[in-house]
C-alpha positions in Angstrom: 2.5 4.5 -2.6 1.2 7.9 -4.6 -1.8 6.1 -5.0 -2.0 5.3 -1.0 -1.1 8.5 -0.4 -3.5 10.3 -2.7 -6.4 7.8 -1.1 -5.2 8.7 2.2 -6.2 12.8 1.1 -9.1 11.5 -0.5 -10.6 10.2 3.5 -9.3 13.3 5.0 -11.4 15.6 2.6 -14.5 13.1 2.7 -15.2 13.7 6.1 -18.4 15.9 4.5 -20.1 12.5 2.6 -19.5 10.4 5.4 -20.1 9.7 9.3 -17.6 10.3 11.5 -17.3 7.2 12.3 -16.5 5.6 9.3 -14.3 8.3 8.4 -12.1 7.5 11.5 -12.5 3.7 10.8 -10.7 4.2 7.4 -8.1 5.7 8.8 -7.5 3.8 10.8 -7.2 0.9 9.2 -5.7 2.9 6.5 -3.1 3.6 9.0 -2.9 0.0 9.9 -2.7 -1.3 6.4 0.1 1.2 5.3 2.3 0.5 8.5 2.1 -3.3 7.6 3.0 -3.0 4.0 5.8 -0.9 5.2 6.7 -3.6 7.6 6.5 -6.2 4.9 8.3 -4.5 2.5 11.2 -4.6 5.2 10.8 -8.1 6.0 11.0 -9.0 2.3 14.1 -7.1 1.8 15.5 -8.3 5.1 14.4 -12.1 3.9 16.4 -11.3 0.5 19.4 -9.9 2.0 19.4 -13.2 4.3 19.1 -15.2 1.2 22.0 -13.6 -0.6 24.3 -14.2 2.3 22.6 -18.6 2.3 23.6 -18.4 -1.3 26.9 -17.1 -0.3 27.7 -19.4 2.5 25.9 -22.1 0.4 28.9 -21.2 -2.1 31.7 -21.3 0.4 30.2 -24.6 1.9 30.2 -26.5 -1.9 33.7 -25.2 -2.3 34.7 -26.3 1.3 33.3 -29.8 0.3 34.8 -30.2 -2.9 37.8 -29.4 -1.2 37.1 -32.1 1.8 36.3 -34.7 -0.5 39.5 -34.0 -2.3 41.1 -34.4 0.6 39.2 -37.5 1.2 40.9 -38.8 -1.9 44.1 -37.9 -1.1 43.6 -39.4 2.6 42.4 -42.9 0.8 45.7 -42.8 -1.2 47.4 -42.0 1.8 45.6 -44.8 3.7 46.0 -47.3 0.7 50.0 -46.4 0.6 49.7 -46.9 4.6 48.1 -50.1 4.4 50.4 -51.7 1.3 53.0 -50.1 3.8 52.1 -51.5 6.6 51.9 -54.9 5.3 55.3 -55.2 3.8 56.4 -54.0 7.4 55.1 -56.8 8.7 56.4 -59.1 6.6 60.2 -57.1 7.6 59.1 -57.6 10.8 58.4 -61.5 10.7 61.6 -61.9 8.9 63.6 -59.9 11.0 61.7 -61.4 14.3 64.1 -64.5 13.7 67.0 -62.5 13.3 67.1 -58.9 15.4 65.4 -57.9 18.5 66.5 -54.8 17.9 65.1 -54.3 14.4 62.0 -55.8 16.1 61.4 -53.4 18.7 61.9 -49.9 16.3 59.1 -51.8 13.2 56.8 -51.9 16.5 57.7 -48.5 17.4 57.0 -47.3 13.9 53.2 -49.5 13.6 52.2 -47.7 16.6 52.9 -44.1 14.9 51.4 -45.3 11.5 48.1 -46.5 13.3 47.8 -43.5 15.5 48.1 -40.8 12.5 45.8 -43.4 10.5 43.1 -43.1 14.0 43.7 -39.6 13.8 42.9 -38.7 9.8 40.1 -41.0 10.2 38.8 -39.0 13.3 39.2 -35.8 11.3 37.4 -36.8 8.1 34.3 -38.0 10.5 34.2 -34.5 12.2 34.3 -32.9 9.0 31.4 -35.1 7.7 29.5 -34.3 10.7 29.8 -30.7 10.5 28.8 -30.4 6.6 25.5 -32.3 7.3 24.8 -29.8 10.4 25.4 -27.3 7.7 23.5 -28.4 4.9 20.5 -28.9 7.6 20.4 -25.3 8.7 20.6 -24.3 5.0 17.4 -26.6 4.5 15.3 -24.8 7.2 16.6 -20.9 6.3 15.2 -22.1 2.5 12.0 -23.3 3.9 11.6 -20.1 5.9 12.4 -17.3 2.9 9.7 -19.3 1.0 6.9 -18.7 3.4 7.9 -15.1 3.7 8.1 -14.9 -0.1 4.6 -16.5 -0.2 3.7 -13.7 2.4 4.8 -11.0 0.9 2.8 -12.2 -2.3 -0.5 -12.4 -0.8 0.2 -9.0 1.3 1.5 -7.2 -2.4 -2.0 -8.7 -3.8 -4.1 -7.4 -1.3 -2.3 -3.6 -2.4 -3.0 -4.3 -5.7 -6.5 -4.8 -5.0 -6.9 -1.7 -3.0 -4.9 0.5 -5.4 -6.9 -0.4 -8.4 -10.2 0.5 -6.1 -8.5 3.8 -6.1 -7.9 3.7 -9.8 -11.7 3.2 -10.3 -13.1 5.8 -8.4 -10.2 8.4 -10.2 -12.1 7.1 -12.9 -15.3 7.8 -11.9 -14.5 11.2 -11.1 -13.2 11.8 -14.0 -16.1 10.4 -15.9 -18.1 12.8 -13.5 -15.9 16.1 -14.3 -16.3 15.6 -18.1 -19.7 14.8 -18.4 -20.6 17.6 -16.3 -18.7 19.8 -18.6 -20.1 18.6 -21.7 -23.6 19.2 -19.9 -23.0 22.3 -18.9 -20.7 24.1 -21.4 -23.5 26.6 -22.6 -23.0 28.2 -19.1 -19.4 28.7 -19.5 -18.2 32.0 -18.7 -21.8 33.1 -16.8 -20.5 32.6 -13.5 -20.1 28.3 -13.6 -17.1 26.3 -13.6 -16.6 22.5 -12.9 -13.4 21.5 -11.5 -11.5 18.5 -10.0 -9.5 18.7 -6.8 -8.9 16.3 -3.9 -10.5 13.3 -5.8 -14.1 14.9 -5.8 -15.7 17.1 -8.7 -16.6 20.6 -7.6 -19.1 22.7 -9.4 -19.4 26.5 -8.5 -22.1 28.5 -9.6 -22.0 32.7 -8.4 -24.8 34.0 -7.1 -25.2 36.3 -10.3 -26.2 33.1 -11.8 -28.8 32.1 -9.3 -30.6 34.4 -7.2 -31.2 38.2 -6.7 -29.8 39.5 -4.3 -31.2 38.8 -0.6 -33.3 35.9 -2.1 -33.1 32.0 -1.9 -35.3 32.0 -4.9 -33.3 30.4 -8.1 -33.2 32.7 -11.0 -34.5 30.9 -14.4 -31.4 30.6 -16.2 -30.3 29.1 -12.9 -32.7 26.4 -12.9 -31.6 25.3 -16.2 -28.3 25.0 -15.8 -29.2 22.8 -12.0 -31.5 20.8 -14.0 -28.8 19.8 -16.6 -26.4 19.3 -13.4 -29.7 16.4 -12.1 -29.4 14.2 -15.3 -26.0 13.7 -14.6 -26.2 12.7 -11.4 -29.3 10.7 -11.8 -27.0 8.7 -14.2 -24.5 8.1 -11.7 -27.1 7.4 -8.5 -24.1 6.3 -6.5 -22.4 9.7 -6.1 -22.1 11.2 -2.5 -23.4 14.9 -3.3 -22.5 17.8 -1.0 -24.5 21.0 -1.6 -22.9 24.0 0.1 -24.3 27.8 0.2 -21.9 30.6 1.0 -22.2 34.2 1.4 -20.0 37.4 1.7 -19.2 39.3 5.3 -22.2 41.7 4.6 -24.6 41.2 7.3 -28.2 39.8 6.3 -30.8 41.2 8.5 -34.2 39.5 7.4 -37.4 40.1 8.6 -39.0 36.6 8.6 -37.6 33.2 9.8 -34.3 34.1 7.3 -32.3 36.5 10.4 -28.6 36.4 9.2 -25.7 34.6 6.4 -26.5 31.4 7.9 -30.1 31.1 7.3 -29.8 32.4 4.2 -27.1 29.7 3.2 -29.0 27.3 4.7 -32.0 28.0 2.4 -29.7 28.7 -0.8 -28.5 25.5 -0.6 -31.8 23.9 0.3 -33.6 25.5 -2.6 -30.8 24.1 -5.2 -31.3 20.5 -3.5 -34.9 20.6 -3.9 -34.3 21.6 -7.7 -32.1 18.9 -7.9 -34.0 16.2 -6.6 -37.2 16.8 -8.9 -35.7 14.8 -11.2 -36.7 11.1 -9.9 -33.6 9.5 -11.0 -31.6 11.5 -8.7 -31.0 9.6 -5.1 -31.9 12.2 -2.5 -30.5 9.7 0.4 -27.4 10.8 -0.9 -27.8 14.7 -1.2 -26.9 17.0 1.8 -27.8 20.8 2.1 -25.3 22.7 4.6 -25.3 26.0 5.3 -21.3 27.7 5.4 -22.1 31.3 5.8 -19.4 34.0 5.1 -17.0 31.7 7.0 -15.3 29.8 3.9 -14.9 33.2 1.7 -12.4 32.2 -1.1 -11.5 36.0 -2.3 -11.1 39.2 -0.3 -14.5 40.9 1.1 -12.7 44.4 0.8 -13.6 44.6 -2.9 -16.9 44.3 -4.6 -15.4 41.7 -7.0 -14.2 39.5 -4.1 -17.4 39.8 -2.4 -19.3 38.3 -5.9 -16.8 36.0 -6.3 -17.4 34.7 -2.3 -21.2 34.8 -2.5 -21.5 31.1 -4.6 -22.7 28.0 -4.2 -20.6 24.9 -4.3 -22.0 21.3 -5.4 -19.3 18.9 -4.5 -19.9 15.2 -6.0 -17.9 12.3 -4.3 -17.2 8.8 -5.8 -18.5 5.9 -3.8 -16.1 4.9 -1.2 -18.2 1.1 -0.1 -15.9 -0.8 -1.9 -12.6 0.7 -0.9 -14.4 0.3 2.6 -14.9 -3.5 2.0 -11.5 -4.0 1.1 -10.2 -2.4 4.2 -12.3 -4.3 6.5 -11.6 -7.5 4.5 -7.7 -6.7 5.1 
């Protein structure tokens, strides 16, 4: 479920790499997917508590039966003793025909009693009989019916796996990404570029100090470097989603040519890095974006001169491939 939960964040913050679209259809059937494992999970438990109370009653019944047919026994002794009774009655009873009416008329009495409680025993044991094969044929169906939940369950639980260990290969990836990135780019540590993981994607920052003069979308040299270094990594991973995002501080830009304010001058930040980036031929420029995010994303205070360096950056924010955890929610 931390995996679910952490792909579930993963959608919400790739709404930038993807269409809205296909952003909603994930969640969707994100959505969809997690309600029905939680559903499962409760039917599953639900099936096992139901088969700890057939077990039970399964119990009760074998000792019920044990007990019937030890009654039975009994009963067939009892019947047996009736019978050998019965028949030395009836011999009394032909002897004392000759001799006693009376005599007669109380071994009749005494038949009739002996064949009614034997019609009576034999009534009983039938009914019992009866009701232990009802029993035994319930039991039969419950058993058939906790298997094809358990099967069920299996194939759902299976299904999870599959989509968690998507998840688990595109953490992977990212973090593949992240240190590569930072072995490539470690002889700019400390001049105004860090590389950092959060929300499942890899975000490098670079200050403007770093890459242009002031006012101007042109990349500084050192800059350059350090974005062509960035290229060979991602032209070794052509599969990445890459989001290239200028920002400035709250200081109004008043250009004189086509540039008029923070957002053109984000907007043609960002595109000058993406053209950089894509020289290199390995690079997949169908998956690059350039977006322009003004001073409207500052991430430090615009009181201070510091907070204002610190807010005029550029962001490059690299995303795993999300097709095959795509696939495997629209398989499901």
């Amino acid at each position: 479920m931390k995996k679910l939960a952490l792909f579930a964040l993963v959608l919400f913050t790739s709404t930038s790499c993807v269409t809205s679209k296909v952003y909603k259809d994930l969640q969707a059937k994100f959505a969809d997917l997690e309600a029905e494992n939680t559903a499962l999970r409760k039917t599953r438990d639900e099936a096992q508590a139901a088969e700890q109370l057939a077990q039970s009653k399964i119990s009760n019944l074998e000792s019920e039966l044990a007990a019937l047919r030890k009654k039975s026994a009994q009963t067939r002794q009892e019947l047996e003793s009736l019978n050998s009774r019965y028949a030395d009655l009836n011999r009394s009873y032909e002897y004392l025909l000759e001799n006693n009416n009376e005599l007669l008329a109380s071994n009749q009495a005494e038949n009739k009693k002996l064949v009614e409680k034997l019609n009576k025993l034999q009534s009983e044991l039938a009914a019992k009989e009866d009701s232990l094969r009802m029993e035994n044929d319930r039991l039969r169906k419950l058993d058939d019916n906790l298997q094809k939940l358990s099967s069920e369950i299996q194939l759902r639980e299976a299904r999870i796996y599959e989509l968690e260990s998507a998840m688990a290969r595109k953490d992977s990836t990212v973090e593949m990404v992240r240190q590569r990135l930072r072995d490539a780019l470690r002889n700019f540590d400390g001049k105004g570029l860090t590389v950092e993981e959060r929300d499942g994607k890899v975000y490098v920052s670079l200050e403007n100090r770093l890459l242009f003069p002031s006012a101007s979308w042109t990349v500084e040299p050192e800059g350059k470097v350090a974005l062509q270094e960035l290229a060979v990594v991602l032209a070794e991973n052509p599969d990445l989603q890459v989001m290239v995002e200028g920002h400035t501080d709250s200081d109004a830009f008043n250009g004189r040519t086509a540039v008029k304010d923070n957002w053109d001058l984000s907007v043609m930040r960002a595109t000058s890095i993406v053209k950089i980036l894509v020289a290199n031929e390995g690079v997949n420029k169908a998956n690059i974006t350039a977006a322009g995010r003004s001073e409207y994303v500052p991430i430090a205070d615009n009181d201070t001169p510091e907070g204002k360096a610190k807010n005029r950056r550029t962001e490059i924010i690299i995303t795993p491939d999300l097709g095959e955890l795509q696939q495997l929610l629209e398989a499901n």
